[in-house]
C-alpha positions as CSV (number, residue, x, y, z in Angstrom):
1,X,25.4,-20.1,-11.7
2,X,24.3,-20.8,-8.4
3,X,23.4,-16.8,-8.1
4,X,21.1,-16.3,-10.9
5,X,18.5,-17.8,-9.1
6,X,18.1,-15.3,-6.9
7,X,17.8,-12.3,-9.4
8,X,15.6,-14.8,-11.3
9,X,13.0,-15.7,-7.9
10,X,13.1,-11.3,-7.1
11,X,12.0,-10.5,-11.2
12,X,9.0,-13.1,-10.9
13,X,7.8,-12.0,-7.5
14,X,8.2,-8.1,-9.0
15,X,6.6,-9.3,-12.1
16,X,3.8,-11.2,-10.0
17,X,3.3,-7.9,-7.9
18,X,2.7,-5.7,-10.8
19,X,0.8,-7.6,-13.0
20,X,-1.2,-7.9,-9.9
21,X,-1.9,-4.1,-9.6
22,X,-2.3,-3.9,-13.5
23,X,-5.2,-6.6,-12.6
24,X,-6.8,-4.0,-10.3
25,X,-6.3,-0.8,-12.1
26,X,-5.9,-2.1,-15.8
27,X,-9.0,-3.9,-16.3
28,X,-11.0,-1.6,-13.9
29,X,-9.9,1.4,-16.3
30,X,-10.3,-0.4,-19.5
31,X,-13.7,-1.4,-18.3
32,X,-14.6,2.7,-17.8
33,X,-13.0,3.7,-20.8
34,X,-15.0,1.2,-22.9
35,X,-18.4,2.1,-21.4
36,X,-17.9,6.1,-20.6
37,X,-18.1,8.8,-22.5
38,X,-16.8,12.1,-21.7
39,X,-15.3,15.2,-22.5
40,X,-11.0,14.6,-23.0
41,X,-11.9,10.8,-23.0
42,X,-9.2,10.2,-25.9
43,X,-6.5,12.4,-23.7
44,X,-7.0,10.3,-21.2
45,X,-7.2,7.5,-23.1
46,X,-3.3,8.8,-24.6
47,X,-2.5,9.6,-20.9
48,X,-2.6,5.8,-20.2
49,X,-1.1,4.7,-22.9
50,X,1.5,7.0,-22.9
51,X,4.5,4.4,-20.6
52,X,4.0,1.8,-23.8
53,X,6.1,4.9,-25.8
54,X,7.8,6.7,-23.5
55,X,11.3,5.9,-23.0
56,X,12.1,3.9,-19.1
57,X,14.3,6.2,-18.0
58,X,11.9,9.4,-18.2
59,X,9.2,7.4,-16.5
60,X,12.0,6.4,-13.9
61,X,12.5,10.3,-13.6
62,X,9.3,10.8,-13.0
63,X,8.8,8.4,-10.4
64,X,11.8,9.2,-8.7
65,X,10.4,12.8,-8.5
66,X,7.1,11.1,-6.7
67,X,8.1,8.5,-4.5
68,X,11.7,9.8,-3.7
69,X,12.2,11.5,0.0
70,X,11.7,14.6,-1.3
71,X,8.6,14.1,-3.3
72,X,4.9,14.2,-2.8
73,X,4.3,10.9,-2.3
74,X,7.7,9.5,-0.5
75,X,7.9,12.0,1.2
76,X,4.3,11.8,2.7
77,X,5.3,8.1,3.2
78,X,9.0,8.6,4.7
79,X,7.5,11.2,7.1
80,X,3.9,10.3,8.6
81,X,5.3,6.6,8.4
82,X,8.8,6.1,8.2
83,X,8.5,4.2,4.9
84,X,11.3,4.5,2.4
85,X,10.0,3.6,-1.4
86,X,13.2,4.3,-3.0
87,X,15.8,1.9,-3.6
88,X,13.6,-1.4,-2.6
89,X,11.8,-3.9,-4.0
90,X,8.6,-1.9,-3.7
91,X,10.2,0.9,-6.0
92,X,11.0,-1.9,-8.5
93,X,7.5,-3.5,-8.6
94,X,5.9,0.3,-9.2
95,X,8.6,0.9,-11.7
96,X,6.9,-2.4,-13.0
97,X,3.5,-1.8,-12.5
98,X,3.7,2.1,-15.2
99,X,5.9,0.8,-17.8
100,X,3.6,-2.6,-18.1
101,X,0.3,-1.0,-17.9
102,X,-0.8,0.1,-21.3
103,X,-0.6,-3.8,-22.1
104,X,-3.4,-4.5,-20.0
105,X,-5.4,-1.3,-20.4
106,X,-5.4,-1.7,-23.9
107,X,-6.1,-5.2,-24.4
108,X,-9.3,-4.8,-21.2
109,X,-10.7,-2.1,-23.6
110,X,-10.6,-4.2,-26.2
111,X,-11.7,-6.6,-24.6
112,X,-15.0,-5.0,-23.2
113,X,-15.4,-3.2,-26.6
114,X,-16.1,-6.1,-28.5
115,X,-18.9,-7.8,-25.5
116,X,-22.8,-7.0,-26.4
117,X,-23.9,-4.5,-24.6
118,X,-27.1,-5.7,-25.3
119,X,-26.1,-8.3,-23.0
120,X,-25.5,-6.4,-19.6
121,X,-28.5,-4.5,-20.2
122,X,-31.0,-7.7,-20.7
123,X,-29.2,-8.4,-17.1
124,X,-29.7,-5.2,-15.9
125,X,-33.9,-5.3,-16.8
126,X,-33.7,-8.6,-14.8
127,X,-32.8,-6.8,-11.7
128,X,-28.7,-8.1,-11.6
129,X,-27.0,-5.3,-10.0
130,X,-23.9,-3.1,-11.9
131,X,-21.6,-5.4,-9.8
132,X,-23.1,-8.3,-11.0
133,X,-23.7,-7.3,-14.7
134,X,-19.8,-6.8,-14.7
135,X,-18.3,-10.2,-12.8
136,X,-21.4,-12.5,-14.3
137,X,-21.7,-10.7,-17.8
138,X,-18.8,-8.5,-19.4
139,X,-16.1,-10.1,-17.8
140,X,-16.5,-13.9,-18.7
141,X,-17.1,-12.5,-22.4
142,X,-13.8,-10.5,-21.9
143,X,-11.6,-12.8,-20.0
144,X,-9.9,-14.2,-22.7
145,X,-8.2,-10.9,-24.0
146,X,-7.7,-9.7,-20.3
147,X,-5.4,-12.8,-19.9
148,X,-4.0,-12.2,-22.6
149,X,-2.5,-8.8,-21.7
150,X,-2.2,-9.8,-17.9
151,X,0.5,-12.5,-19.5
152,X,2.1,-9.4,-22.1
153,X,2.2,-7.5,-18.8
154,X,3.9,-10.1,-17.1
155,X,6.4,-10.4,-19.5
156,X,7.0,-7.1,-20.0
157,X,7.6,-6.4,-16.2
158,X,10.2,-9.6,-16.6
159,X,12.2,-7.6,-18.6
160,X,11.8,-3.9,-17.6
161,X,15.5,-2.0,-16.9
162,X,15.7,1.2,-17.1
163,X,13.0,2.7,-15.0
164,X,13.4,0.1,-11.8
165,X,17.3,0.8,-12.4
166,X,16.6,4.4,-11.6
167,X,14.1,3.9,-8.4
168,X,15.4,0.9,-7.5
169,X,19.0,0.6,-8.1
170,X,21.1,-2.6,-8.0
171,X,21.8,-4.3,-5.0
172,X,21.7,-7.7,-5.0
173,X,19.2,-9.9,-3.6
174,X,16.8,-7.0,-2.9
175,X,16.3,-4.7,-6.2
176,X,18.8,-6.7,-8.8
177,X,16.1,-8.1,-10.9
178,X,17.2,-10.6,-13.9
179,X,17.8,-7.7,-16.2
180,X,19.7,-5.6,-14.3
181,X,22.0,-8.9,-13.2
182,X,22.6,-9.1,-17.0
183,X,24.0,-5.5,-17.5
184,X,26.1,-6.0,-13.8
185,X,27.6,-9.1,-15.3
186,X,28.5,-8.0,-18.8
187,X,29.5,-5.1,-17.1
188,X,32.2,-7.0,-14.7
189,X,32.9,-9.1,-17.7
190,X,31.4,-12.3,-17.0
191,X,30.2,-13.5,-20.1
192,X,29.4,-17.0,-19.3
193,X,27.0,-15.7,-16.3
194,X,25.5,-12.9,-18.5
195,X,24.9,-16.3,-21.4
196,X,22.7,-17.8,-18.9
197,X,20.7,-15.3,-17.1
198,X,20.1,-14.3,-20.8
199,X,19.1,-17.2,-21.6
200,X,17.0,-18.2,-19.0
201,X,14.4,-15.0,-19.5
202,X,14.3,-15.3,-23.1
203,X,13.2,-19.2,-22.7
204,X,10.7,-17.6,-19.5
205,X,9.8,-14.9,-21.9
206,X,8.9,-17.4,-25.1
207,X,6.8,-19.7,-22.8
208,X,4.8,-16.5,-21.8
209,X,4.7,-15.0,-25.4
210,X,3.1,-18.4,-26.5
211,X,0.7,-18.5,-23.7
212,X,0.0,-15.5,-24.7
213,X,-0.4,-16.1,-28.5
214,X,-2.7,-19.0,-27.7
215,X,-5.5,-16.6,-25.6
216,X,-5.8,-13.9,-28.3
217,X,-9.2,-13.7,-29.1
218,X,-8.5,-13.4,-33.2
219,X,-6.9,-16.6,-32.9
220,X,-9.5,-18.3,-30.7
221,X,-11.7,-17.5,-33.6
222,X,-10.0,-18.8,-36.4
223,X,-9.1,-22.1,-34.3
224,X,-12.9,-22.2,-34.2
């Protein structure tokens, strides 16, 4: 079993990396769409949402038509800089990074939704800047959901197949996450490998579920 380890150590650091962006782009977009308003807010708002029910392998597709050689952006990439997205780690972790981000748009909208906005603007009349409204105000009031979907993400990202099997492919030790090694082992027949790798991201999987269950902010409030 001496192998699983290293499809287990490539799905964290994938899962690390794309929770990571969701951090950046999740919360800064949950954060806009719970204090803009604008014309074709709610498309947008169904645009982002849209990976949570949209089956892997069409957003795979649809990746593969970006970042592949041909594409707009690979091929950008491939030619001005001689970087290859497809079939690496990199392709996994963006695979990742779409199929796990509704989990932390949603739950940062949510989040900023339910903060006083009476708040940041008592801040604002004391001269605190946008910047500081958001890191000293809104998002200590909001952290609690945020983490909360940052660890959904992260767990979802664990266990994401059939988009980072399409961009990424399956060689081991550089895009064979832990999912992937289970369908290549029960593939080849090798049920007592398949056993453990599926048992080692499900007890991964619990421990971040219950973390998770712990920050929700209805839960905080009843423990109160």
């Amino acid at each position: 079993m001496e192998g699983a380890w290293v499809p287990l150590l490539l799905t964290l650091k994938v899962a690390g990396w794309a929770t990571a962006l969701n951090l950046l782009f999740g919360v800064g977009l949950g954060f806009a769409m719970a204090r803009w308003r604008f014309a074709g807010r709610d498309l947008l708002d169904a645009v982002f949402t849209l990976p949570m029910v949209m089956p892997p392998t069409v957003l795979g597709y649809y990746l593969l038509v970006l970042i592949g050689t041909q594409g707009p952006i690979g091929g950008w990439l491939f030619r001005h800089f001689g970087v290859r997205l497809i079939f690496s780690w990199q392709a996994a972790v963006l695979a990742a990074t779409v199929v796990a981000f509704p989990l932390v748009f949603k739950a940062a909208r949510a989040a900023f939704e339910t903060v006083d906005t009476q708040l940041e603007q008592a801040a604002r009349t004391l001269g605190v800047s946008e910047a500081a409204v958001f890191f000293r105000v809104s998002l200590p009031l909001a952290w609690r959901g945020i983490l909360s979907g940052l660890l959904l993400s992260f767990a979802r990202a664990m266990g994401e197949f059939g988009a980072t099997l399409m961009v990424a492919g399956s060689i081991p030790g550089k895009t064979q996450t832990l999912s992937i090694a289970v369908y290549e082992a029960v593939q080849a027949g090798q049920d007592d490998t398949a056993n453990f790798l599926v048992a080692l991201m499900s007890l991964v999987s619990i421990a971040v579920l219950l973390a998770a269950g712990r920050l929700l902010p209805g839960r905080v409030a009843r423990a109160a």
